[in-house]
N, C-alpha and C positions, 0 to 999 in steps of 0.2 A: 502350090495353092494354099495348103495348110501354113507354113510360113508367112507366105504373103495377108491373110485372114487375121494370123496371130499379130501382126506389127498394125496392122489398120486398127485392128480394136486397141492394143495398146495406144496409139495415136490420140485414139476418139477419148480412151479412159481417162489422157493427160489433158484434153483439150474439155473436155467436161465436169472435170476434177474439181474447180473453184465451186460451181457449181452445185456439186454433192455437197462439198464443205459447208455452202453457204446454208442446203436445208437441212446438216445434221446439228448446226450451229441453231438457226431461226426455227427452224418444226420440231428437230427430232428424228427426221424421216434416216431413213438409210442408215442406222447405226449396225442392224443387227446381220449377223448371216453371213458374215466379209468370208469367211474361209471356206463356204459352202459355195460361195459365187468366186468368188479366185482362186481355189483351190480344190473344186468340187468336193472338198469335205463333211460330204453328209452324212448325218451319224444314220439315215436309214440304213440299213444294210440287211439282203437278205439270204436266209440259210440257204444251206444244199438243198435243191429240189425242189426249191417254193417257185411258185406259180406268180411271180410278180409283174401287174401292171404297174407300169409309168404313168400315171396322168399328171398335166403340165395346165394350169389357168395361170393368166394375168396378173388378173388383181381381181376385187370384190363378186364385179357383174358373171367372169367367167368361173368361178368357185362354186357361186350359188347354181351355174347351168350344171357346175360338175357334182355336183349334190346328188342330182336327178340318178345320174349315170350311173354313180358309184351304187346307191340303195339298190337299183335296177338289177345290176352285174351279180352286188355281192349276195342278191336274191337268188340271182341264176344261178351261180356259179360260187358255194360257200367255202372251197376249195381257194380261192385265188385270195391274193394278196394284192394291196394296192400300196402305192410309195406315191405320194401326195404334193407336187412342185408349184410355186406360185412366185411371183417377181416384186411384188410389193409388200412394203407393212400390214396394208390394211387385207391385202388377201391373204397374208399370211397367217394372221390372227382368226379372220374366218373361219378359214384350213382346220385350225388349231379348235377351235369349237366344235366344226362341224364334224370333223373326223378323229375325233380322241383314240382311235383303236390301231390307226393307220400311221407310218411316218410320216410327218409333214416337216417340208423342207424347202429354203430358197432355192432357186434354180440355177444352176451354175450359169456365171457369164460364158458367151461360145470360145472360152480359150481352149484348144488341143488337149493340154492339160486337166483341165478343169472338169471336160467332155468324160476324157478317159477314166477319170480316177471317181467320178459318179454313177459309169456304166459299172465299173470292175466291183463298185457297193453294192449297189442295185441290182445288178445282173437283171434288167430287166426280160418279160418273154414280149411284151407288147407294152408300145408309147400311143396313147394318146392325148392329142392336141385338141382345147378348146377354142373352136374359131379360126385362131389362126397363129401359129409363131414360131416361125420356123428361119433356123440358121446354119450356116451352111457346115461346119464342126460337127454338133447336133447330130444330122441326117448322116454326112459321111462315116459318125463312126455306130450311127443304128444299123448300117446297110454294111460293114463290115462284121459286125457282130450279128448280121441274121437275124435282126429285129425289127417286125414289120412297125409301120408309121403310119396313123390316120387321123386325121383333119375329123371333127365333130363338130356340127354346125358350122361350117364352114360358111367366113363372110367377108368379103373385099371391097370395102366401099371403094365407091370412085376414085378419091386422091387415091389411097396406097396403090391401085392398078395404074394409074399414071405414073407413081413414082418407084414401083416395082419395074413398070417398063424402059424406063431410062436404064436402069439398069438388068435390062433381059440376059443379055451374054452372062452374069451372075445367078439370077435368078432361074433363067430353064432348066438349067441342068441340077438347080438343087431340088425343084420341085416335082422333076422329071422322077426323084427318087423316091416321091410319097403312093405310099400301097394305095390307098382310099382316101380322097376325098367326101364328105358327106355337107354339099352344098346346100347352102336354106333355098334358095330359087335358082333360076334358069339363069339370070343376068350373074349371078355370082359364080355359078357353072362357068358358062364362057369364058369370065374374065380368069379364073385358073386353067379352063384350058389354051387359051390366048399364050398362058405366062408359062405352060410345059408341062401340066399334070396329061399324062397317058388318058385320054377319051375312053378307055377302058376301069379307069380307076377313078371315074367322077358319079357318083349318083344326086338327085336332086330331092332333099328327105323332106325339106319345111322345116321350120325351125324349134330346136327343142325347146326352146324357150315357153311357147305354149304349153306343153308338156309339165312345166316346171311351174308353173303358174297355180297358187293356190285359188282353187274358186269357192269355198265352203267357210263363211264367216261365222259358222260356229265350232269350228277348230278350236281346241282346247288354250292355244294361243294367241289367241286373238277375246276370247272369252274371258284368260286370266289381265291379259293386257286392258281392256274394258272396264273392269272390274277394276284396277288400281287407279286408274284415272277418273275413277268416281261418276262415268257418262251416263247422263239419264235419257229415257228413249226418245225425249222430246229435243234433244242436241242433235244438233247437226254440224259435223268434223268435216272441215276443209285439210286435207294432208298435201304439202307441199312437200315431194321427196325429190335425193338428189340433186336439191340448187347447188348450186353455184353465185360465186358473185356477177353481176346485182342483184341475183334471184329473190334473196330474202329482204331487200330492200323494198323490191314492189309487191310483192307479197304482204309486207306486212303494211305497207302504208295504203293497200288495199283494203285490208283488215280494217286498220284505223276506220276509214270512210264509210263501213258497212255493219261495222259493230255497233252503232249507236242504234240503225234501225232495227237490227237482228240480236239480239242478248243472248240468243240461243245459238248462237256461232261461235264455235272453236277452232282453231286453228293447231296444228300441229306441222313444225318445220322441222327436214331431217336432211342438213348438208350431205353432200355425197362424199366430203373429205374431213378426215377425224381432225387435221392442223386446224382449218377450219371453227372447229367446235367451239374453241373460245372470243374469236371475235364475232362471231354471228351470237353468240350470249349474252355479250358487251350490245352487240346490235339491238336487241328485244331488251333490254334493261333502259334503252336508251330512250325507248319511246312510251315509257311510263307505265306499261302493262302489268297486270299481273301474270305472273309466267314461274315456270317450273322447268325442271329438264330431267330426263329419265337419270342419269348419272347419280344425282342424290336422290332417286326412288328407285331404286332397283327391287326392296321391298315395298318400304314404306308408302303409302297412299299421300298424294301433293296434295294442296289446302284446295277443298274444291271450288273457290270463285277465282283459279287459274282459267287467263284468256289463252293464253299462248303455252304449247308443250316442247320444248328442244327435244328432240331424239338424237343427244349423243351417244350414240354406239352404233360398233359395227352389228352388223346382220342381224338387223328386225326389220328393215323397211319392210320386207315381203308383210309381215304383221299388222303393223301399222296403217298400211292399204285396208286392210281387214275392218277398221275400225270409222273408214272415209265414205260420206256419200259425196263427196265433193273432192275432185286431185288436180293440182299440179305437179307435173315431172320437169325439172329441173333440165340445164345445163342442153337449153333450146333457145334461152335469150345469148348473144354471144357465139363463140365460134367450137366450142364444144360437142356439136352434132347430135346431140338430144342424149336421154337416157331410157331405160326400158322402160315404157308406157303398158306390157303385158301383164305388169301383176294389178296394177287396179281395174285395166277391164277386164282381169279375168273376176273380180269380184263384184263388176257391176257399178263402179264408180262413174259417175260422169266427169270422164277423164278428159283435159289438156295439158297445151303444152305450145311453146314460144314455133318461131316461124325458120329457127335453123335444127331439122332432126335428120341431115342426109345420113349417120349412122343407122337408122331405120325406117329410112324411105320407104321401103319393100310395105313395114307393118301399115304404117301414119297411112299409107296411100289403099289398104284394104280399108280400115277403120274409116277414113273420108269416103271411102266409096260405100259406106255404108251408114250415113251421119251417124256416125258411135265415137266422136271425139270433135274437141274445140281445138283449133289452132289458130293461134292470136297473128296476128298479121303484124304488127305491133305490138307496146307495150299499153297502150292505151286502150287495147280490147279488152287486157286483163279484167277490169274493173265490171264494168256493166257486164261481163260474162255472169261471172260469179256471183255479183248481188241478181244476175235474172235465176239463177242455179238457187238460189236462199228463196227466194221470192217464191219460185215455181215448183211445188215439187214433184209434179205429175209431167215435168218438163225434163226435170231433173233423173228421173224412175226412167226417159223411156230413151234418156243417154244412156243410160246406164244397162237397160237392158239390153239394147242392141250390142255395145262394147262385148259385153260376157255372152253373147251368139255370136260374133267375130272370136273372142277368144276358141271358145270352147270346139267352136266350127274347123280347128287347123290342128286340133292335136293330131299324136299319130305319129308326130315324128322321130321320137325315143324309140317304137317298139322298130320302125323302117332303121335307124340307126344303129341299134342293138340287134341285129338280124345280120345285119355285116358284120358286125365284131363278132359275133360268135363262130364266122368264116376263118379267125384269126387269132382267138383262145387257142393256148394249149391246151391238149387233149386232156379229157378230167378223167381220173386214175377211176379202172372198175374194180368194184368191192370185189375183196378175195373170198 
């Protein structure tokens, strides 16, 4: 099996190769980390008798949930150590922000190899996985070394369980091997039980997402961010986070149509991809605006008769929310499946968002059932949504309040999740 795993990925790496090349050549992306992910050479490595968890996110959106967990843990447990994996640039740099004290590290591709010579560094005592990412290497050689494996927020939209299940004869037996699952809902329960998780090893937490969601817009940063963008209290910040293309095209030609009547409307756009950054800036230059981008104000204060703000950089959007009575979330026009919609309603935003989010059908469909969010049916609702959102503002206050009584109504799921992992900590040494 192992053999057979190692030539298939070899296969897929030759047959994806051009590929890579093309975005280290055109973005940038994918230069850094090669010997960590082919060679599982991570310079994490930890001493005789240290207490080290594995945590493993994505990219960006599973970093910031792993934020939560980590503060949580190293609250509980000041003894343990974490060793920090993530599979992209951009949540690598996250990583690197958010946990300066931790090793942060690519994640090895599932080569045998790769596997081995990351666990023999690491020596970890427990892995956990954000959501979901699991390979069949990975798990064989956790379950050989006696190291339990738990899913956290566990989520499987639709497609991947359809295309998980073409391939089940691969997939049961690998998932058959995870300690714990910690599933956001019942429909995401099933579909890992359906795929081989032990009905013993599945529980249903809710999503920590909630959990992680700032609700408090007098947060020191969100007050210092405020303060550099020169907002007076009579503005009113539309934050479109997350686009994607076309996102920032009707967005801003939205803008265009509504600024003449509203002067007191700003706008602030925060692609969800840093390649991204410079053609979406070339975009707002394009349409005659005055505009700024955090990049050249990281201290400095922008000239205040900027209409438009670029938020180039990784991990503020959660901030940036902070400063919106008006959102768009991004990467729901197109096939993208939506982005997190939880941090502006947890702040009270009158939040939308395009008509494709099956990524968070579960959330979109509590927040609809409770009118605490717009979802355009088209691109054409975008428009008149928003100038009624400017227009109204006691329309606007009672989107928004309901949104942050949807959020605030689901937490809970960090302490039900953290309740299980402490089933699967090492024992913490008694004072002598």
């Amino acid at each position: 099996m192992i053999v057979v795993t190692n030539a298939l990925y070899l296969i897929l790496l030759c047959f994806i190769s051009p590929s890579i090349i093309y975005q280290v050549l055109r973005h940038g992306r994918y230069k850094r980390g090669w010997r960590e992910k082919i060679l599982g050479a991570t310079s994490t490595a930890s001493q005789p008798g240290s207490k080290t968890i594995w945590l493993h996110a994505v990219s960006v959106g599973e970093v910031q949930l792993m934020r939560t967990v980590v503060q949580a843990l190293a609250d509980r447990r000041p003894d343990l150590h974490f060793a920090i994996s993530t599979s992209t640039d951009s949540g690598y740099d996250l990583a690197k922000e958010s946990f300066p004290h931790y090793g942060v590290f690519f994640a090895p591709f599932d080569f045998s190899w790769a596997i081995k010579e990351s666990f023999r560094r690491i020596k970890p005592r427990l892995i956990l996985l954000m959501e979901l990412e699991v390979w069949p290497n990975w798990l064989k050689e956790a379950e050989k070394q006696e190291c339990p494996v738990l899913v956290l927020n566990g989520r499987l939209s639709e497609r991947s369980f359809r295309g998980y299940q073409k391939i089940s004869w691969i997939m049961k037996p690998i998932l058959r091997t995870l300690d714990w699952v910690g599933a956001q809902n019942e429909t995401y329960a099933d579909r890992f039980l359906q795929l081989g998780v032990e009905p013993s090893a599945i529980s249903v937490t809710g999503s920590i997402k909630f959990d992680g969601a700032e609700p408090d817009r007098s947060a020191i940063e969100i007050v210092e961010r405020r303060k550099l963008l020169g907002l007076r209290d009579d503005e009113i910040v539309w934050v479109a986070g997350s686009t994607q293309e076309p996102e920032e095209e009707l967005v801003l030609n939205a803008f265009l149509m509504i600024r003449p009547e509203f002067p007191n409307l700003k706008l602030l756009i925060v692609p969800r991809h840093r390649e991204r950054f410079g053609e979406v800036a070339k975009l707002i230059q394009s349409k005659g605006l005055h505009w700024a981008k955090r990049s050249d104000h990281m201290v400095s204060n922008p000239n205040p008769d900027w209409e438009v703000f670029l938020g180039d950089t990784i991990g503020e959007l959660k901030w940036w929310w902070g400063l919106a009575s008006i959102g768009f979330v991004g990467g729901s026009f197109g096939n993208r499946g939506g982005q997190n919609m939880i941090e502006p309603c947890a702040y009270g935003v009158a939040t939308s968002f395009g008509p494709n989010t099956k990524n968070f059908a579960d959330i979109v469909g509590l927040l609809l059932q409770a009118n605490a969010c717009k979802q355009f049916v088209n691109e054409e609702e975008l428009l008149p949504w928003v100038r009624e959102m400017v227009a109204n503002p006691t329309l606007r206050d009672e989107f928004g309040d309901r949104a942050k009584k949807v959020a605030a109504s689901h937490r809970g799921a960090l302490d039900r999740t953290l309740a299980t992992i402490e089933n699967f900590l090492p024992q913490q040494d008694k004072p002598v």
